[in-house]
TORKOL-4160 file (C-alpha; in steps of 0.2 Angstrom, whole numbers, padded with zeros to 4 digits, m for minus):
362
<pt num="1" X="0361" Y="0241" Z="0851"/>
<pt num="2" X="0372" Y="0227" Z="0860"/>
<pt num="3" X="0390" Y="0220" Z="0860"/>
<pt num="4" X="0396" Y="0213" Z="0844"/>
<pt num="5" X="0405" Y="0197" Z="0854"/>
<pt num="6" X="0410" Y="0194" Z="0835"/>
<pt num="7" X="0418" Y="0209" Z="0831"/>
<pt num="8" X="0429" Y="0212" Z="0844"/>
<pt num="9" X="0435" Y="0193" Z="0844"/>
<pt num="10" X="0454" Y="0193" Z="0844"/>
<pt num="11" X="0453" Y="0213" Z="0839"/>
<pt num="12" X="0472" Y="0221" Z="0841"/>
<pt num="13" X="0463" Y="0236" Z="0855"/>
<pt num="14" X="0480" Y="0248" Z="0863"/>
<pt num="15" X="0472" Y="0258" Z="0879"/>
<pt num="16" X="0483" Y="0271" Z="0885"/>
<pt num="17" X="0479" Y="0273" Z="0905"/>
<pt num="18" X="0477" Y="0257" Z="0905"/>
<pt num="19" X="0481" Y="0256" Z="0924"/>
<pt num="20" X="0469" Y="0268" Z="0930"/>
<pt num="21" X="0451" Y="0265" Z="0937"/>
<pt num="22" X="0444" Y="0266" Z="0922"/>
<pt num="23" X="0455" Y="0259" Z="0911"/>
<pt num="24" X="0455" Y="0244" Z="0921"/>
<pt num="25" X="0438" Y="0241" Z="0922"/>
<pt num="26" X="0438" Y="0243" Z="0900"/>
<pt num="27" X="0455" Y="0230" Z="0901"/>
<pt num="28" X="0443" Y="0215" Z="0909"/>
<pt num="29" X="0429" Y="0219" Z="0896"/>
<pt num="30" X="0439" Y="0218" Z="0883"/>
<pt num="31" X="0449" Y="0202" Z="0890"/>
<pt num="32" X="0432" Y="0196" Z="0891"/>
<pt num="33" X="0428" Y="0200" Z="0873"/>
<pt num="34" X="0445" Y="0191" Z="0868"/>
<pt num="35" X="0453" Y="0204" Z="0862"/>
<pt num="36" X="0472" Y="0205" Z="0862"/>
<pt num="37" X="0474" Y="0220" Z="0875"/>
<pt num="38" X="0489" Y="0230" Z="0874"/>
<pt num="39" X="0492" Y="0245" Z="0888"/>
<pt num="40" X="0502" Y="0260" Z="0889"/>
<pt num="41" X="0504" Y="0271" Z="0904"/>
<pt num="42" X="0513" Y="0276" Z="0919"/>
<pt num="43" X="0513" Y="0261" Z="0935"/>
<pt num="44" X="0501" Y="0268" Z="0949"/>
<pt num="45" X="0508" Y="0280" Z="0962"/>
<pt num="46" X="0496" Y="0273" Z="0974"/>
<pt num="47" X="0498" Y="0258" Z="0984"/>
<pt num="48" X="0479" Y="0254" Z="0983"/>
<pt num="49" X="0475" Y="0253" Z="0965"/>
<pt num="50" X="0463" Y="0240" Z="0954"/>
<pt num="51" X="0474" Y="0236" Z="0940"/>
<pt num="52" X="0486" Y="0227" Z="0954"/>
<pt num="53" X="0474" Y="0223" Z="0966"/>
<pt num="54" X="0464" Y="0214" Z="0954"/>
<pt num="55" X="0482" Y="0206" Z="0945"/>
<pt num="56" X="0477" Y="0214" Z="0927"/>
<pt num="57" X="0493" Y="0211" Z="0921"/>
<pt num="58" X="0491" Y="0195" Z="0916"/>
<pt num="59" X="0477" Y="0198" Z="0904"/>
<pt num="60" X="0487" Y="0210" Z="0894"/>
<pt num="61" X="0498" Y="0206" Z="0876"/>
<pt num="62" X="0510" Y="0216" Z="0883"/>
<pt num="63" X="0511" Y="0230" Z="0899"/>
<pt num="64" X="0521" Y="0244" Z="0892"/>
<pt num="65" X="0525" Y="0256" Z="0906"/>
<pt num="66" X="0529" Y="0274" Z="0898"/>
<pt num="67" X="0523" Y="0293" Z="0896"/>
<pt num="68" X="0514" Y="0296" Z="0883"/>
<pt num="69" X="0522" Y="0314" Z="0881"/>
<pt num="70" X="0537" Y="0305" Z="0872"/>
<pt num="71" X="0532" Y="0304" Z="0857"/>
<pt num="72" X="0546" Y="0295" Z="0847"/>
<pt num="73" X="0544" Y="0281" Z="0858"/>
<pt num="74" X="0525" Y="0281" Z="0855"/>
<pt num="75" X="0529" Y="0282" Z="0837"/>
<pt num="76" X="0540" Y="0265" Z="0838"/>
<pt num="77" X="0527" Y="0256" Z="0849"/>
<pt num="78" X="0513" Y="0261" Z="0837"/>
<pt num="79" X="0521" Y="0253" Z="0822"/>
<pt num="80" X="0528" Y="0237" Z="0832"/>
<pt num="81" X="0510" Y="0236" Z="0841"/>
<pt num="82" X="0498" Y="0238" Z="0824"/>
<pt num="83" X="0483" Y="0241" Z="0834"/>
<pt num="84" X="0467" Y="0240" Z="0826"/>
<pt num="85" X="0458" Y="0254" Z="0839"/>
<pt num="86" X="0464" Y="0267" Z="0852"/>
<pt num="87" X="0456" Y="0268" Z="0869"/>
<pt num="88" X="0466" Y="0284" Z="0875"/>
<pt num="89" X="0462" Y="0285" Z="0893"/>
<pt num="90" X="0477" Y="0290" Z="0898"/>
<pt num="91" X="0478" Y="0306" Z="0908"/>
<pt num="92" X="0478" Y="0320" Z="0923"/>
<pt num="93" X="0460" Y="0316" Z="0930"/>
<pt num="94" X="0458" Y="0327" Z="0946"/>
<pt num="95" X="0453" Y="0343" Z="0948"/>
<pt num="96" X="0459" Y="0344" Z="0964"/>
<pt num="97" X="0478" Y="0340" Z="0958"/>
<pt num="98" X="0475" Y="0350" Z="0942"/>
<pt num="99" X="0477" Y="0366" Z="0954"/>
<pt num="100" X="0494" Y="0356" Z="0964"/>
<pt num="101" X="0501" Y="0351" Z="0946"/>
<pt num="102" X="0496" Y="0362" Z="0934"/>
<pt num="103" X="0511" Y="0360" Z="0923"/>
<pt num="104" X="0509" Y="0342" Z="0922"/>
<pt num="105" X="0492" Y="0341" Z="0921"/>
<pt num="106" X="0492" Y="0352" Z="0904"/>
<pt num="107" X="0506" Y="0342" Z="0898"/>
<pt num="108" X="0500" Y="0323" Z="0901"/>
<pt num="109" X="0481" Y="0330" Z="0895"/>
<pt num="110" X="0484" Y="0341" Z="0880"/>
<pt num="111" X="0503" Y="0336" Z="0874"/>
<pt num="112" X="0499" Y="0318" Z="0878"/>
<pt num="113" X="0481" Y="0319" Z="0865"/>
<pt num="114" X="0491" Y="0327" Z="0853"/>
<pt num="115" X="0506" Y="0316" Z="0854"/>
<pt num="116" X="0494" Y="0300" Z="0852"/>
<pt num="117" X="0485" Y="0307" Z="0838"/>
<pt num="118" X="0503" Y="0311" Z="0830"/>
<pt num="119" X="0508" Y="0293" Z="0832"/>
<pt num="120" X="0492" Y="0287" Z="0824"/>
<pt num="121" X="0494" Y="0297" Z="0808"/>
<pt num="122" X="0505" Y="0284" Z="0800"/>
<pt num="123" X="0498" Y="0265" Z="0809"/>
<pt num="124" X="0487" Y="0259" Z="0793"/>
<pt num="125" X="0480" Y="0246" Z="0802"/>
<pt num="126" X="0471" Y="0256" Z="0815"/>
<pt num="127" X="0452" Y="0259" Z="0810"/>
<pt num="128" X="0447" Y="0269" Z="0825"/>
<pt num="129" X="0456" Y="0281" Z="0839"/>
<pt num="130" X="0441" Y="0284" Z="0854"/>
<pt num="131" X="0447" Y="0298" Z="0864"/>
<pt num="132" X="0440" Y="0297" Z="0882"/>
<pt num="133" X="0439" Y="0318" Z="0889"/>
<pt num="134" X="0425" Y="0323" Z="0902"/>
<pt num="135" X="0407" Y="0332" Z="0904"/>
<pt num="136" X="0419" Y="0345" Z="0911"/>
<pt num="137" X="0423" Y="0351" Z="0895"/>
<pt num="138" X="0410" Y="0363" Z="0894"/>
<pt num="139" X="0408" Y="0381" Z="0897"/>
<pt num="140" X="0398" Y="0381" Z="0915"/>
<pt num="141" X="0392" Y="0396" Z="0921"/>
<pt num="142" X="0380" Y="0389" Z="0933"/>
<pt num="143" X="0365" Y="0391" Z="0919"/>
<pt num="144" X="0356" Y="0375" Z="0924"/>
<pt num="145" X="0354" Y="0369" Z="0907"/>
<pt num="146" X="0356" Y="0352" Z="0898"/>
<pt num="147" X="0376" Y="0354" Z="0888"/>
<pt num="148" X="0375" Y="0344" Z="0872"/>
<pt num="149" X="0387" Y="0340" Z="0860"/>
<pt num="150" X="0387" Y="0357" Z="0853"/>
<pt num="151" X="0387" Y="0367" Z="0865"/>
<pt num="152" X="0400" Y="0380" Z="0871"/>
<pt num="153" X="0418" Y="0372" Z="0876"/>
<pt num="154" X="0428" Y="0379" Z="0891"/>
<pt num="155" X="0435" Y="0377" Z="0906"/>
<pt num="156" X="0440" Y="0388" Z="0921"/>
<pt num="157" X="0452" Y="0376" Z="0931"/>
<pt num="158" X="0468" Y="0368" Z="0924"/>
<pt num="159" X="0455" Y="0352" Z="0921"/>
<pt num="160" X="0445" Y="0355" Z="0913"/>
<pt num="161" X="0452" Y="0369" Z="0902"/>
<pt num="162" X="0465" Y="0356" Z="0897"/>
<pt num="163" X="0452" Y="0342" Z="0895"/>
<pt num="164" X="0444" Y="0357" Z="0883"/>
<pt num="165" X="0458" Y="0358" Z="0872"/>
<pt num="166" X="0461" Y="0339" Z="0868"/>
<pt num="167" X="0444" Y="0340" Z="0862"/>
<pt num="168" X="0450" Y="0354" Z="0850"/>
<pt num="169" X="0467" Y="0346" Z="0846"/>
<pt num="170" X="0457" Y="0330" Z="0841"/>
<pt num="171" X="0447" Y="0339" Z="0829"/>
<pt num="172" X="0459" Y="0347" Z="0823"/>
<pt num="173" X="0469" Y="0333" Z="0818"/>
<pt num="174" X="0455" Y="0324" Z="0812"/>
<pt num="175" X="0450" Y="0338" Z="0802"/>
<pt num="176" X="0471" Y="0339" Z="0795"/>
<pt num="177" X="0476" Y="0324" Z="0795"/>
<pt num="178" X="0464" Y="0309" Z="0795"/>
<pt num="179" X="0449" Y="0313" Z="0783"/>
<pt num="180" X="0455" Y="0304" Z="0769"/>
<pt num="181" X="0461" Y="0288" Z="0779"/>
<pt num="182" X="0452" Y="0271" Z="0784"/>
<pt num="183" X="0454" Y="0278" Z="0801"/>
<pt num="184" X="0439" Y="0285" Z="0811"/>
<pt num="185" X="0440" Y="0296" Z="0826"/>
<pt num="186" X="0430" Y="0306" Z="0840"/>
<pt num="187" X="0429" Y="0310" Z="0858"/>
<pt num="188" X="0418" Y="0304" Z="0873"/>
<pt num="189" X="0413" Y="0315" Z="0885"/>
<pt num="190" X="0405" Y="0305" Z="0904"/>
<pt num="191" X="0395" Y="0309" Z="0917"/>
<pt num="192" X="0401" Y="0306" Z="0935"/>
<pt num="193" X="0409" Y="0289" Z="0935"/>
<pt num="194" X="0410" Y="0280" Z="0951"/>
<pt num="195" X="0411" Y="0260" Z="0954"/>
<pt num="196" X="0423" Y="0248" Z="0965"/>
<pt num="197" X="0443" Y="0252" Z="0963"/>
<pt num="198" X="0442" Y="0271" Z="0960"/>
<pt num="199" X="0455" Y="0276" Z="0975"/>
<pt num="200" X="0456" Y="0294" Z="0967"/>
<pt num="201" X="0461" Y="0306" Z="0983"/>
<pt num="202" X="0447" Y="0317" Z="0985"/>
<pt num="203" X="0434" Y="0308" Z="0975"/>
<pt num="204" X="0419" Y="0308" Z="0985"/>
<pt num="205" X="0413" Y="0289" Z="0984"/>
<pt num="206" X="0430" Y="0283" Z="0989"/>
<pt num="207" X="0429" Y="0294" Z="1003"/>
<pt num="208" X="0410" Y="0290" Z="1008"/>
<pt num="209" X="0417" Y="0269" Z="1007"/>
<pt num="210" X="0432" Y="0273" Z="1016"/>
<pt num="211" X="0423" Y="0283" Z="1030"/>
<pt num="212" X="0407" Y="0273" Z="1030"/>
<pt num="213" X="0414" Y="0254" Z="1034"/>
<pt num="214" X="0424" Y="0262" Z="1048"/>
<pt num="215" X="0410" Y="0273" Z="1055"/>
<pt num="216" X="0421" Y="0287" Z="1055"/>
<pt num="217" X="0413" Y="0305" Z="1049"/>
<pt num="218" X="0414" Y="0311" Z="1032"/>
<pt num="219" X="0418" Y="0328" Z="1027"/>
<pt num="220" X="0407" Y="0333" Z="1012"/>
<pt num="221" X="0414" Y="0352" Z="1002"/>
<pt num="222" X="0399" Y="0353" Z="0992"/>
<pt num="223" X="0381" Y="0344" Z="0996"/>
<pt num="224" X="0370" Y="0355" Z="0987"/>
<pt num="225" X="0379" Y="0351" Z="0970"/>
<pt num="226" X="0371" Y="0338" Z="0959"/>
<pt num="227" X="0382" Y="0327" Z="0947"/>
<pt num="228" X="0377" Y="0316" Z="0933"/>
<pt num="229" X="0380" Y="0300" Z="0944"/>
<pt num="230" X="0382" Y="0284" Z="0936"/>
<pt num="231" X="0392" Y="0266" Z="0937"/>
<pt num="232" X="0407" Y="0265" Z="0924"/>
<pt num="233" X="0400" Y="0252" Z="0915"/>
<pt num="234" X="0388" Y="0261" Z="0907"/>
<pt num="235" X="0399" Y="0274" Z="0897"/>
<pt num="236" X="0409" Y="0258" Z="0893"/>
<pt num="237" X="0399" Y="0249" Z="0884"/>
<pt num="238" X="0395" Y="0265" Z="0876"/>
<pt num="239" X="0412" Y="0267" Z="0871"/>
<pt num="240" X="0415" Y="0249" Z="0865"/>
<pt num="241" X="0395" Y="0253" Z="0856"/>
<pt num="242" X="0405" Y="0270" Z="0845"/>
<pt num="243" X="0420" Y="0260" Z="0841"/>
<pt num="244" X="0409" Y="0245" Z="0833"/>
<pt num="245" X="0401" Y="0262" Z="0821"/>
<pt num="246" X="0417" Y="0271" Z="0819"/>
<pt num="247" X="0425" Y="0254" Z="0811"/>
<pt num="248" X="0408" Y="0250" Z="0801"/>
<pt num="249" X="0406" Y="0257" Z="0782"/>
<pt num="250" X="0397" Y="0270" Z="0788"/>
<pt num="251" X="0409" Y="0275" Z="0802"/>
<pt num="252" X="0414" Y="0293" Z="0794"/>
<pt num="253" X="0395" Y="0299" Z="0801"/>
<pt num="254" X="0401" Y="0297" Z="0818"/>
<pt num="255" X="0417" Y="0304" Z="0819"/>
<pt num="256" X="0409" Y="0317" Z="0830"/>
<pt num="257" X="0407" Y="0321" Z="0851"/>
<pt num="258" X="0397" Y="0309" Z="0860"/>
<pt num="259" X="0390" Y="0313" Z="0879"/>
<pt num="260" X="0386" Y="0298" Z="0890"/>
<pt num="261" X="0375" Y="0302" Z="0904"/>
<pt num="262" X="0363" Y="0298" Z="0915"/>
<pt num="263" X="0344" Y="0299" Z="0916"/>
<pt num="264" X="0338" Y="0316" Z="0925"/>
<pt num="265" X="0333" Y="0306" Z="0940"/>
<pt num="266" X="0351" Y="0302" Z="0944"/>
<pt num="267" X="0357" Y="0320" Z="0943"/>
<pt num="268" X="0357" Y="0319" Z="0964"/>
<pt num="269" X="0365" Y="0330" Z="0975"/>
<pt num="270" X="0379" Y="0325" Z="0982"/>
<pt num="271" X="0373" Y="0326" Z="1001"/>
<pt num="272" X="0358" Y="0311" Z="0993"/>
<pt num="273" X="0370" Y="0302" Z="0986"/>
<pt num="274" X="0379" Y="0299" Z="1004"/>
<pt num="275" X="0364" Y="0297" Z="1010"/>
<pt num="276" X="0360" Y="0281" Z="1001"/>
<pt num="277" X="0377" Y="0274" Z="1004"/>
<pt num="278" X="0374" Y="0280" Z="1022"/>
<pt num="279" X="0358" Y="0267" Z="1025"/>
<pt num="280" X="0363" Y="0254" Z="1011"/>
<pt num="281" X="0383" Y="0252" Z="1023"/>
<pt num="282" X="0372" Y="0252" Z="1040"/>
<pt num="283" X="0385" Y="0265" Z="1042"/>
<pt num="284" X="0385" Y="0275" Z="1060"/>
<pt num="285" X="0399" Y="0288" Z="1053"/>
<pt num="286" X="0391" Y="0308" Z="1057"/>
<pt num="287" X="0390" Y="0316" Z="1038"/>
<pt num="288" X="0399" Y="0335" Z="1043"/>
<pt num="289" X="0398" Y="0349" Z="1031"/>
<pt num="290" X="0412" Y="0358" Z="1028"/>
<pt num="291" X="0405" Y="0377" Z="1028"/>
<pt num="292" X="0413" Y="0386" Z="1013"/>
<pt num="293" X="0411" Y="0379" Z="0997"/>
<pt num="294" X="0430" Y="0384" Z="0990"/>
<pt num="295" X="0438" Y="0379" Z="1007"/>
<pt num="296" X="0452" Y="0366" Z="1004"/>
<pt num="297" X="0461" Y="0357" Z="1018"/>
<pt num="298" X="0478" Y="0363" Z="1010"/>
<pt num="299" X="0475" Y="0382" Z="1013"/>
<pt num="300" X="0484" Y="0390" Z="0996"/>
<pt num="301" X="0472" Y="0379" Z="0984"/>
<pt num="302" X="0458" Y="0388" Z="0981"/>
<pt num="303" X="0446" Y="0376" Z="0974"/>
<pt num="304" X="0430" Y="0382" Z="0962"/>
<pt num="305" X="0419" Y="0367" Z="0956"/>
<pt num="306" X="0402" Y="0371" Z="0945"/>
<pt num="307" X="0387" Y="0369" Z="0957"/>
<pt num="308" X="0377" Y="0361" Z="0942"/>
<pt num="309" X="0383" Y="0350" Z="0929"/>
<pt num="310" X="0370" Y="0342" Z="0917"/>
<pt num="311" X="0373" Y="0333" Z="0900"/>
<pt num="312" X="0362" Y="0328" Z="0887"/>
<pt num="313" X="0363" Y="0309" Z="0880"/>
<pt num="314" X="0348" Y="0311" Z="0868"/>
<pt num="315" X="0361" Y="0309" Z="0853"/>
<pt num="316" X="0367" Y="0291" Z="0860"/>
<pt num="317" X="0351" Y="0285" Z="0863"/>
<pt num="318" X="0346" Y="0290" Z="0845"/>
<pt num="319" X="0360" Y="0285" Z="0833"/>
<pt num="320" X="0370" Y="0271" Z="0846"/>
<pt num="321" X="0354" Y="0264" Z="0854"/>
<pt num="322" X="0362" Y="0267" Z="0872"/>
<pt num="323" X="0353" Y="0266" Z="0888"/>
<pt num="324" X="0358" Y="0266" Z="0906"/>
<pt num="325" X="0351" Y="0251" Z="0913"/>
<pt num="326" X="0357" Y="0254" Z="0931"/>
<pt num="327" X="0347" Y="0262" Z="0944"/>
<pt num="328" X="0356" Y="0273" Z="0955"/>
<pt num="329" X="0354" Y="0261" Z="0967"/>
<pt num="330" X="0358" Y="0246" Z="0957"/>
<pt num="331" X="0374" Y="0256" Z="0955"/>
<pt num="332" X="0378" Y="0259" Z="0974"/>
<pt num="333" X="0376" Y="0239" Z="0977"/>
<pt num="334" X="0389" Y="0238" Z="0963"/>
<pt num="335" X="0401" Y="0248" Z="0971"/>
<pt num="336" X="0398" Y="0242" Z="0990"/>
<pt num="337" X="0399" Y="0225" Z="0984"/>
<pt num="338" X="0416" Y="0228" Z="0975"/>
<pt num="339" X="0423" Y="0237" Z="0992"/>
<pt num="340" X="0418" Y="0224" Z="1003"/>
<pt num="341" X="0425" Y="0209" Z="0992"/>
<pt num="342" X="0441" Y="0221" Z="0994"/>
<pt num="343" X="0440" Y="0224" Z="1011"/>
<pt num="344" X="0439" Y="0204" Z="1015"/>
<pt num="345" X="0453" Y="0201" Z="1003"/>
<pt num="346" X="0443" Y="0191" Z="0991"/>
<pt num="347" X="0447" Y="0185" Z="0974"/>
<pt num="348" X="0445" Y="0204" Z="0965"/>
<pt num="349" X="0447" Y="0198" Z="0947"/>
<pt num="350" X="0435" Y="0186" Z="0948"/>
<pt num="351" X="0422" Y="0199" Z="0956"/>
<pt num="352" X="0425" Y="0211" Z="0944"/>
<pt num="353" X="0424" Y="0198" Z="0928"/>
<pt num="354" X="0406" Y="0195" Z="0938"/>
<pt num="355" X="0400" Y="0209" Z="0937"/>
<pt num="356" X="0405" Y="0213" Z="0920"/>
<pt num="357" X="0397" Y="0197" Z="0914"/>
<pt num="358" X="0380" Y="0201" Z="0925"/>
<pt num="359" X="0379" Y="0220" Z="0917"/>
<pt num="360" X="0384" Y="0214" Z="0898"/>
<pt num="361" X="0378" Y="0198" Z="0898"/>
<pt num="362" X="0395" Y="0192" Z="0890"/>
């Protein structure tokens, strides 16, 4: 199934999170697309960030810069606005600052969905809210097993618990307050994103880049885990791919939770994942493992990460025609190119608009 240039010619699209490494990267597709991009979220609290890096403002209808846990103000933005869909983005994405801010992390995560989905109820020109959550949703007690869309929600850290919950909340409202409106919804749920702009602390490729082009060693927590590793373009286009069905005729079918995953052979460890970007930088930097998997440099964060996550994508690739095109290592060169363009202080925007245009074909 491909990208409908037609369909999302001059659509009226609001992302929330619209500054962050994701929401970026969906902001230029979109701007490619012609759509009429509105954002909402708070400004980066990093000096290195894509959206401004990349000078993303200028491709927006209008930058709102705002919580999303006010809820009156969403409501008045939502009716002046008259979005046609909702990417909602907008969230606490770290595991590692879920356990520093917990407090905030369930209240941008669970109270932010909620107060999104609140606003919506009353917009009758929106036809489909996409809400982004996370493969960390499910309930992973180190089984080893393939998690589809049915299987057991949970969480036991502040991330992914809350992430949990949004998927709840949105089924909830959808089940309360949407099912006799024009209005579709569902959720989304990723493997491992990484690609150029993610400066995340803690995020392992940012570190690996970071570390790598200076030859300095790289402190890995946990080699032997294996993540469903892929570039973020791929579970964009299968987002944009769900919103083209969700507005459709038959878009009541798939209001429902969609994984967006990698083939198997991408599930790598995380020690051959460095590895990779190890020979591809021609990097010299020492790859050091840190001995205890829960150690944390801050000494009164205990950290606890599942050793194994694996989700199923057989339900995309049967009813949305999505596939991953990109290689692992396809995805790697993605990302080193994106660094170093950054790194020489070339034109970002226009970089990144090329390799939207390459992967979609725009």
């Amino acid at each position: 199934m491909n990208i409908n240039k037609k369909f999302w010619n001059r659509k009226k699209v609001l992302i929330t999170g619209h500054t962050g490494f994701k929401g970026s990267w969906l902001s230029i597709i979109l701007h490619m697309l012609k759509c009429k991009i509105y954002g909402l979220a708070l400004s980066p609290n990093r000096k290195l960030n894509f959206f401004e890096l990349a000078n993303l403002k200028k491709i927006f209808a209008e930058d709102i810069r705002h919580n999303i846990c006010d809820l009156n103000f969403l409501k008045k933005k939502l009716k002046k606005i008259k979005p046609e869909i909702i990417f909602h983005l907008a969230a606490q994405s770290s595991v590692i600052e879920s356990f520093k801010n917990s407090s905030e992390t369930v209240l941008a995560n669970i109270v932010g969905t909620s107060n999104i989905l609140e606003a919506a109820k009353d917009i009758p020109s929106l036809k489909c809210i996409v809400i982004i959550t996370t493969d960390k949703v499910y309930q992973n007690y180190e089984a080893q097993k393939y998690f589809d869309e049915n299987s057991k929600l949970g969480g036991d850290d502040i991330y992914s618990g809350s992430k949990a919950c949004c998927e709840i909340i949105t089924n909830s409202y959808k089940k309360s307050f949407f099912e006799n409106k024009k209005c579709n919804i569902a959720t989304v749920r990723a493997g491992n994103c990484f690609g150029g702009g993610d400066w995340t602390p803690e995020r392992i490729v940012k570190d690996i880049l970071e570390n790598f082009y200076e030859n300095n060693d790289l402190v890995i927590r946990s080699p032997e885990a294996t993540r469903p590793w892929q570039h973020v373009l791929e579970p964009l286009k299968g987002y944009l791919l769900l919103a083209q069905k969700l507005c459709s005729n038959q878009g009541k079918k798939f209001q429902s939770p969609w994984n967006f995953a990698p083939s198997l052979r991408q599930n790598l460890k995380v020690k051959h994942l460095v590895r990779i970007f190890k020979t591809k930088m021609n990097s010299k930097s020492k790859i050091i493992i840190r001995k205890k998997f829960d150690k944390h440099k801050d000494k009164k964060i205990k950290i606890f990460e599942s050793k194994h996550l694996n989700i199923n994508s057989s339900k995309v690739k049967k009813n949305l025609r999505w596939q991953p095109k990109l290689t692992i290592s396809n995805a790697i060169d993605l990302t080193i190119e994106w660094y170093l363009t950054f790194r020489k202080k070339k034109d970002l925007f226009l970089l990144s608009k090329k390799q939207v245009l390459e992967y979609f074909k725009i």
